[in-house]
N, CA, C and O of each residue as an XYZ file, in Angstrom:
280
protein
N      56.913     75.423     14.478
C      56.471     76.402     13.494
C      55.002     76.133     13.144
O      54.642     74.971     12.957
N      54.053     77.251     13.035
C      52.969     76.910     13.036
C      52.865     76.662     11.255
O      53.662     77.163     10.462
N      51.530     75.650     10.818
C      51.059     75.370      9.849
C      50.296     76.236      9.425
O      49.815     77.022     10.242
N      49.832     76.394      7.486
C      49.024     76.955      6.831
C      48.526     76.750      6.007
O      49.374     76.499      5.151
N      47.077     76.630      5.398
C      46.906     76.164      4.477
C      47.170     77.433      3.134
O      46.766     78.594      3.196
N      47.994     76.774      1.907
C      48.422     77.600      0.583
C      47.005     77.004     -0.194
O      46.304     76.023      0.053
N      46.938     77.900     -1.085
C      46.460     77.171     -2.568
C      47.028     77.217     -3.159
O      48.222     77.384     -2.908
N      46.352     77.052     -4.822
C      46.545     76.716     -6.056
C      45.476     77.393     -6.918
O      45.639     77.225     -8.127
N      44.553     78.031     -6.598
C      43.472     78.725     -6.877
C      43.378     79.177     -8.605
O      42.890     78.786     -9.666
N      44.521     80.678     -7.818
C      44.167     81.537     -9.414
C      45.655     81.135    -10.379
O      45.936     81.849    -11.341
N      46.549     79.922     -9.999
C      46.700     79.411    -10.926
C      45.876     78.470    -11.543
O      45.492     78.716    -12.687
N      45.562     77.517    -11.036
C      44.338     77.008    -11.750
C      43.224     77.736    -12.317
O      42.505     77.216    -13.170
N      43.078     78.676    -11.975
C      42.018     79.605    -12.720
C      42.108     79.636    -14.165
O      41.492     79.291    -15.174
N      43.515     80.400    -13.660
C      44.081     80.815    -15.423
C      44.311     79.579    -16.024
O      43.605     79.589    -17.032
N      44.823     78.672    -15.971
C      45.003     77.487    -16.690
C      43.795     77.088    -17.225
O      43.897     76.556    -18.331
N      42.383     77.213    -16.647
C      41.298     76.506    -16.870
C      40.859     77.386    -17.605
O      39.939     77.848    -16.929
N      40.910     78.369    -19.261
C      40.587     79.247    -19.727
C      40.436     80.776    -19.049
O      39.527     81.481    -19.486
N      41.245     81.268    -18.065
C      41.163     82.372    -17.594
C      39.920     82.252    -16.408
O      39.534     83.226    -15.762
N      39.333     80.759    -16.244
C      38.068     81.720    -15.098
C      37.875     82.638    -14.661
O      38.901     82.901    -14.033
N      36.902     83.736    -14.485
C      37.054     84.473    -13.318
C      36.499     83.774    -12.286
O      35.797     82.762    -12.267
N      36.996     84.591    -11.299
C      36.401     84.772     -9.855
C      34.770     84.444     -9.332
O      34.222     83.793     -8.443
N      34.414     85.251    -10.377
C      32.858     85.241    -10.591
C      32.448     83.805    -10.851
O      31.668     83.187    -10.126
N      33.007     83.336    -11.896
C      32.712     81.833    -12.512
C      32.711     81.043    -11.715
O      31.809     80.207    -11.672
N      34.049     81.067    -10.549
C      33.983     79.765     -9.738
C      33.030     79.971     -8.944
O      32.213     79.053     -8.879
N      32.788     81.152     -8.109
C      31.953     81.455     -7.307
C      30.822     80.841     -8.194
O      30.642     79.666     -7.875
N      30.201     81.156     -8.961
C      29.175     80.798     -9.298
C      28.751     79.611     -9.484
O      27.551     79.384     -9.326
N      29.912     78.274     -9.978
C      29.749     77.031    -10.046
C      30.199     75.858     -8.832
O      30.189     74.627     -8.828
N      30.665     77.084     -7.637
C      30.576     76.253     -6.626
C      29.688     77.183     -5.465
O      29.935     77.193     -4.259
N      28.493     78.028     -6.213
C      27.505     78.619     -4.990
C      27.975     79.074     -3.598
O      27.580     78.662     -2.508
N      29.130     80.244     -3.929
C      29.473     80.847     -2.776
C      29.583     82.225     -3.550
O      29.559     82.332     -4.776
N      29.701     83.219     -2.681
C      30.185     84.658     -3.607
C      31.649     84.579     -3.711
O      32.533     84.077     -3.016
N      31.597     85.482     -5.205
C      32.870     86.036     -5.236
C      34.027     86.316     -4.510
O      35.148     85.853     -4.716
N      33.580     87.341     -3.387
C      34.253     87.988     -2.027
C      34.528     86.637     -1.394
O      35.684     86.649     -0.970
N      33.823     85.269     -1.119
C      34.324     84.314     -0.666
C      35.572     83.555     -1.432
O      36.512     83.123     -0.766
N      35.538     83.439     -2.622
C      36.700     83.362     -3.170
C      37.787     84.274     -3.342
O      38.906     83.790     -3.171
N      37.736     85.089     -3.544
C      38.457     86.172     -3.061
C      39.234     86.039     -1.732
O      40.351     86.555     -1.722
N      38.842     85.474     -0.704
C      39.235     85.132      0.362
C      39.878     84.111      0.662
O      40.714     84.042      1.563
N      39.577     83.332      0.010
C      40.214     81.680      0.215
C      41.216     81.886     -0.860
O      42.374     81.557     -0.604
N      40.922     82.415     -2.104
C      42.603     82.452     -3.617
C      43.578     83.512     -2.096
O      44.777     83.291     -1.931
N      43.109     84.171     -1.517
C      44.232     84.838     -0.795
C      44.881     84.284      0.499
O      45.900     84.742      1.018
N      44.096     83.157      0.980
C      44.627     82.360      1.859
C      44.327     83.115      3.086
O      45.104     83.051      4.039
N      42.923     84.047      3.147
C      42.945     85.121      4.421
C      41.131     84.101      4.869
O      40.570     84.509      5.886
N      40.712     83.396      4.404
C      39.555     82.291      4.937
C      39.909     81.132      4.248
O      40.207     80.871      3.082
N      39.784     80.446      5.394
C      40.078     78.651      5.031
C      38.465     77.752      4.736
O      37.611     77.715      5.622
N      38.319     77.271      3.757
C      36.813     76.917      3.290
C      36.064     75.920      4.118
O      36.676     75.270      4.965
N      34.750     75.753      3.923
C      34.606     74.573      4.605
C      35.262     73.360      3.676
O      35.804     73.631      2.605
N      35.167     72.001      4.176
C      35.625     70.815      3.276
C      34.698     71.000      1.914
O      35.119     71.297      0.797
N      33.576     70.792      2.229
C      32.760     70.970      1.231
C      33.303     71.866      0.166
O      33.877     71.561     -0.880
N      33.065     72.788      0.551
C      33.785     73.930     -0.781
C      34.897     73.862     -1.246
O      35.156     74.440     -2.302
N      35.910     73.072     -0.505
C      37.148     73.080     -0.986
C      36.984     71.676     -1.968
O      37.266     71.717     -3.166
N      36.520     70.513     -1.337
C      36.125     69.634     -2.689
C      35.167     69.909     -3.807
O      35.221     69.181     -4.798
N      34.350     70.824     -3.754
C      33.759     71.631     -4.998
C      34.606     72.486     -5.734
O      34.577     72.718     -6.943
N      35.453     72.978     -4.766
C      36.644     73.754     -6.249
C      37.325     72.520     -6.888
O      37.450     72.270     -8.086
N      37.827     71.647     -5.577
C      39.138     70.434     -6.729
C      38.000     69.713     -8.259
O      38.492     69.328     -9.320
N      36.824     69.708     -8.012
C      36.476     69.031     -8.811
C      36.124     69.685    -10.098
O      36.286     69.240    -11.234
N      35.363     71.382     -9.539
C      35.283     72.483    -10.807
C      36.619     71.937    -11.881
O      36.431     71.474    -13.006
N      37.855     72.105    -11.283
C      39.002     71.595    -11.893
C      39.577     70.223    -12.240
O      40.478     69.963    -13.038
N      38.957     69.511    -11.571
C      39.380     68.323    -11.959
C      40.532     67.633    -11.509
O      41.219     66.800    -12.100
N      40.623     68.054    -10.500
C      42.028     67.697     -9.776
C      42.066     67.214     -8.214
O      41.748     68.125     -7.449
N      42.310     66.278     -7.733
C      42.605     66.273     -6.338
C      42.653     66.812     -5.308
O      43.768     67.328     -5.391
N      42.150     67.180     -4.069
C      42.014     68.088     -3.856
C      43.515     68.213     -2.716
O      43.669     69.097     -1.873
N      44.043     67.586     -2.873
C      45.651     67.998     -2.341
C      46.829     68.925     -3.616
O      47.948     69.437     -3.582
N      45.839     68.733     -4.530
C      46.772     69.468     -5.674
C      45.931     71.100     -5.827
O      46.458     71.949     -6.546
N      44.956     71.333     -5.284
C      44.277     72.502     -5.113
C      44.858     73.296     -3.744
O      45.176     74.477     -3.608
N      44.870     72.076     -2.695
C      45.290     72.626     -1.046
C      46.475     72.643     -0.447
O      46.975     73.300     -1.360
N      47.302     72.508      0.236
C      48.175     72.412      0.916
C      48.101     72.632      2.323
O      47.544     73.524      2.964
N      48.577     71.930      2.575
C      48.879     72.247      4.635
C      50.082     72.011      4.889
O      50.566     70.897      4.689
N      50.799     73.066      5.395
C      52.010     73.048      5.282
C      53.175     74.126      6.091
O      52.741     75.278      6.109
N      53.979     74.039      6.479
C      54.681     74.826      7.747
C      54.847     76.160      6.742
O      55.086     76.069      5.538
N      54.644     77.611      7.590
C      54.778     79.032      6.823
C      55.746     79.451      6.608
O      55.835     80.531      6.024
């Protein structure tokens, strides 16, 4: 069975005072539409960006990502 990476995105969003979209984009210097893409699991980030979101949040970045059978 092939693997996929899930998130944790726009629950963490909302948990973190509602972020928007806009916000993260903005505090991890990618656009919107790029997040948009990755909260939907339809672009997989570089590493980089994906450890710039776990940390926006404060969290691990296995508790942001997943890799995992579909």
């Amino acid at each position: 069975m092939a693997k996929v990476i899930t998130n944790q995105i726009r629950r963490l969003r909302f948990d973190h005072n509602e972020m928007t979209q806009q916000e993260l984009a903005d505090a991890i210097n990618v656009s919107r539409q790029t997040v948009v893409a990755i909260e939907k699991g339809k672009y997989s980030p570089s590493l980089e960006v994906a450890f710039k979101i776990a940390d926006v949040f404060s969290k691990p970045i296995g508790e942001v990502f997943e890799y995992k059978e579909a």
